[in-house]
N, C-alpha and C positions, 0 to 999 in steps of 0.2 A: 383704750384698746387692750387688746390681749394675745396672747398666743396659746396654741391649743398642747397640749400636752409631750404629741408627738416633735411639739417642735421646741420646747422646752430642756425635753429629754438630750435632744440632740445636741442644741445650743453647748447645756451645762458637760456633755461628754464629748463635746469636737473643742471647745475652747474654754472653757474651766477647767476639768479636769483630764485632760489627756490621756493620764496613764491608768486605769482601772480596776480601784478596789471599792466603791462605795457603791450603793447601790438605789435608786430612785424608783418603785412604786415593782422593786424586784428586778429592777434592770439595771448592769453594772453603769455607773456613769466614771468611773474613773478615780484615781489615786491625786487629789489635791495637793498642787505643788508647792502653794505654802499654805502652813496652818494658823502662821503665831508670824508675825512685826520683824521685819529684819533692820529695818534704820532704827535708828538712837531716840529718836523723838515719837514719834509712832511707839516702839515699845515703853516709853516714859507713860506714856497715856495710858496703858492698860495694867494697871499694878494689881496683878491675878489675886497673889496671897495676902495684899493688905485692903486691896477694894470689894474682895470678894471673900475667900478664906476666911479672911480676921471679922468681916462683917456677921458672915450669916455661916457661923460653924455647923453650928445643931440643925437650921436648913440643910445645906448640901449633905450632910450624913441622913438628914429623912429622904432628901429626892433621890442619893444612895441604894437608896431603900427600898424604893418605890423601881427602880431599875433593877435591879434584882430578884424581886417579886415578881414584876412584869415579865421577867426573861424565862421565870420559872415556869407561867402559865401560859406563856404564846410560845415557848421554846426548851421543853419540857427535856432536861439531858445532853441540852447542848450546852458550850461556852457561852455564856453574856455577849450577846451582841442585839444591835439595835434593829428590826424587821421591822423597819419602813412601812413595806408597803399594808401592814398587817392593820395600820390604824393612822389615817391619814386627815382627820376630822377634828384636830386641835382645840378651833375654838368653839364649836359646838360641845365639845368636852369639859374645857373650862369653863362654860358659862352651867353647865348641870353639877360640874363640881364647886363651881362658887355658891350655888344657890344651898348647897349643904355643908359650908366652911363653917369649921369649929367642930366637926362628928368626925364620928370613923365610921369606914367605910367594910363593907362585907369580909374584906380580905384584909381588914388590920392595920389597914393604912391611912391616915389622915384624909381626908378631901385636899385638904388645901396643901401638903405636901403633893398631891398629883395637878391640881393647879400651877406649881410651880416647877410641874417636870413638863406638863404640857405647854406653858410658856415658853420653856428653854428650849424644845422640839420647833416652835413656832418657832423664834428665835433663828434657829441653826438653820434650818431647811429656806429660811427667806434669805439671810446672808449669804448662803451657797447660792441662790439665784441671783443673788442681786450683791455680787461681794464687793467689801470691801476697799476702799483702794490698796491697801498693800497685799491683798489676797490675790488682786489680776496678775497671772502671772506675764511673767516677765520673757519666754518663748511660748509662741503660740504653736498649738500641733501640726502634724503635717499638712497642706494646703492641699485643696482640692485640686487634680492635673489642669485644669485648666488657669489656674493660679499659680501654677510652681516654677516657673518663669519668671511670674511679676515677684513672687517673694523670694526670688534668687537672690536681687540687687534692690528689696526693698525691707526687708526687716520689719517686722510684722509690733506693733505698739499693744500691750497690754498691760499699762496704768492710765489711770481714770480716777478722777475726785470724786467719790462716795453723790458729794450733792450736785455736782454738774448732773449725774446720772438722775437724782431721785429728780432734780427739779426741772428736765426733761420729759420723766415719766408723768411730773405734776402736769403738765401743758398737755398729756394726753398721748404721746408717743411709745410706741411698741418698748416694751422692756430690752429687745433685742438691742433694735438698734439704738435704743439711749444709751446704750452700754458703747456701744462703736462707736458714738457722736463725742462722748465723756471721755474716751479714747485719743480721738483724734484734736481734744481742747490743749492750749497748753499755757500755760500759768506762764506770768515773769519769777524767778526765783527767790526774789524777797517781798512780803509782806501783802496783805489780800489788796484786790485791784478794784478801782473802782468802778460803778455798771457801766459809767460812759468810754471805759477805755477796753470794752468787750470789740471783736471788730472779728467779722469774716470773710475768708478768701473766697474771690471768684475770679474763671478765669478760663484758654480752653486748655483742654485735655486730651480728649480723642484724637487720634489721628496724627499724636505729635511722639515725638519720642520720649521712651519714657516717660510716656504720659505726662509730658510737662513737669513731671516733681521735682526736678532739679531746681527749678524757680519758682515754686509754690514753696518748698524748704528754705531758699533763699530770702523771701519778701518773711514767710515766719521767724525765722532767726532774728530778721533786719525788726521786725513789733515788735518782739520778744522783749529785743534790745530797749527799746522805746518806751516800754512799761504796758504794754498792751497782753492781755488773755487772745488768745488766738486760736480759731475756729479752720483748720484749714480738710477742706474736701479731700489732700492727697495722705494726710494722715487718718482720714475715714476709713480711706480705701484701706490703712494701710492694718486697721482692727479687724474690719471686716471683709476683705478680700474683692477683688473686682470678680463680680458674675457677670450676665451676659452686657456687654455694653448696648446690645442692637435693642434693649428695653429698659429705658428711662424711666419708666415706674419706681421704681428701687431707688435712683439716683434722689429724684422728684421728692416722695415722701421725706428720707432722710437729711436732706438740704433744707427742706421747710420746716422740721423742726430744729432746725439750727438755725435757720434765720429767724424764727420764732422766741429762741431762747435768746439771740443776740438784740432782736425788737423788746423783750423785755427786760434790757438791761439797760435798754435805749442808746445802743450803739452802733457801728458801722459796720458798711459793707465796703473792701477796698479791691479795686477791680486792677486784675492785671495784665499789663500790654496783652494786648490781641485780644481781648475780651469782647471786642465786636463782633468777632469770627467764629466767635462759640456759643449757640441757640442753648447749650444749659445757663452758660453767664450773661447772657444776653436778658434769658429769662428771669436768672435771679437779683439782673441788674431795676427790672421792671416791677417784680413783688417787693425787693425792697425801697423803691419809690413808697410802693402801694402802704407799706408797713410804716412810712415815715424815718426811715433809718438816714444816716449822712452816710455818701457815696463819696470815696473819696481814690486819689491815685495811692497804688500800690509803692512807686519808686518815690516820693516827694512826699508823700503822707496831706498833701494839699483837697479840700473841697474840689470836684469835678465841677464844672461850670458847664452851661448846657452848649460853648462853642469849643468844648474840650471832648467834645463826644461825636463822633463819624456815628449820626444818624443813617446816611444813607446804605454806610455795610452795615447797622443795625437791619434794616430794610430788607437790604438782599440774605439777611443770614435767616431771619422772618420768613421771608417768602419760599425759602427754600423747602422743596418737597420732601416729607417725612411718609415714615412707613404708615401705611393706613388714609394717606389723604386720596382724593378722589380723583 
């Protein structure tokens, strides 16, 4: 799937970049709140002047070069700067400039120095879409009014692991919300976790106060603890803001590729008290049958047995009339 431009734009200027100096196809998207690694370990990994610098000197002084020149004939008398929206066609460029790598080109420049200024263009512009985890910042912008309520007393999550997002997006989900779902995941804090010990919350929500998160945070912590990766729907909410509740659509999609990503890790779903009472957890109690996942209790971390389950308020929560039936 995809998303269309105008909703791209938006995305990257309401919750990437907030504050507004860069600019996207000539539309301001915002002033990037981090650019470069603030933990210890993250900036270990990226050794700018010895992995890059010390590598490819005489490279970076040609792409240099090449940005310079370029600035001269798309921005003829002004400062250096980079005009986006002016050539947006990357790898269609590189593929004409590799096909003449080793020549120079009309204006004096190597091909393959512009090969590798249009890679780095490629490069910046997908990271800015699709950042980083220590890029996601860390306050998210102002909420929409209908959200500035729920993010009064609920602090808004903006980190996310680089590949929860990509291998969300692999299974085919909107780049939006694999960004919110990658969001709302949360690691044990030492050493990678195994796929069996992935496990998502379900539970209800609506109509309770504060939306239940006080014990959806609760039973997260209590996994956390346990050595469990943890999938929870109220840290969803808490990336991506609750819209209209009266349209499950939203809900719907975003849950099924989280319980998709937890089915490919081949792990659980662990349901919590009153989870009969809620037609979302009800429902995603029945796709993860469908999916094969182990259903297990939330407080005791024990397998649900099939006389540990009040079928019959499954039934009445079923039966119950939704907008649209007849």
């Amino acid at each position: 799937m995809s998303i269309e431009d105008s909703d791209l734009e938006r995305w990257m200027r309401e919750q990437i970049f907030p504050r507004g100096r860069f600019t996207y196809r000539g539309k301001p998207i915002g002033d990037r709140n981090v650019i470069l690694p603030t933990e210890k370990n993250d900036r270990k990994e990226r050794p700018i002047a010895r992995g890059v610098l010390d590598y490819f000197p005489d490279a970076i002084a040609e792409v240099a070069r090449v940005s310079l020149i370029g600035n001269q004939q798309h921005n003829p008398g002004e400062t250096m700067h980079w005009t986006r929206e002016k050539s947006t066609d990357h790898a269609d460029c590189i593929a004409r400039h590799l096909i003449e790598r080793g020549k120079i080109d009309t204006d004096g420049l190597q091909h393959t120095a512009k090969i590798a200024w249009r890679a780095l263009a490629m490069l910046q512009e997908e990271i800015e879409r699709f950042p980083l985890s220590f890029q996601c910042p860390v306050s998210a912008p102002e909420p929409e009014p209908t959200n500035r309520e729920f993010y009064s007393y609920f602090p808004p999550r903006r980190v996310c692991s680089t590949t929860d997002h990509q291998e969300l997006m692999a299974l085919g989900c909107d780049p939006v919300v694999s960004f919110n779902i990658a969001c709302g995941t949360t690691h044990p804090v030492k050493g990678s976790n195994p796929d069996d010990k992935w496990i998502y919350l379900a539970g209800p929500m609506r109509g309770l106060a504060e939306f239940n998160f006080p014990a959806f945070d609760a039973i997260r912590d209590q996994w956390v603890r346990w050595g469990f990766t943890v999938i929870s729907p109220a840290d969803i909410d808490r990336a991506g803001g609750i819209g209209d509740v009266n349209d499950p659509k939203p809900f719907v999609y975003r849950d099924l590729f989280a319980l998709l990503l937890v089915a490919s890790r081949k792990g659980s779903i662990v349901m919590l008290p009153e989870w009969e009472k809620s037609m979302g957890a009800t429902a995603e109690f029945f796709l993860a049958r469908w999916l094969g996942l182990r259903i297990r209790d939330a407080e005791t971390g024990n397998l649900l047995r099939y006389c540990d389950v009040n079928y019959l308020r499954v039934l009445e929560v079923l039966s119950k009339s939704l907008p649209g039936d007849v």
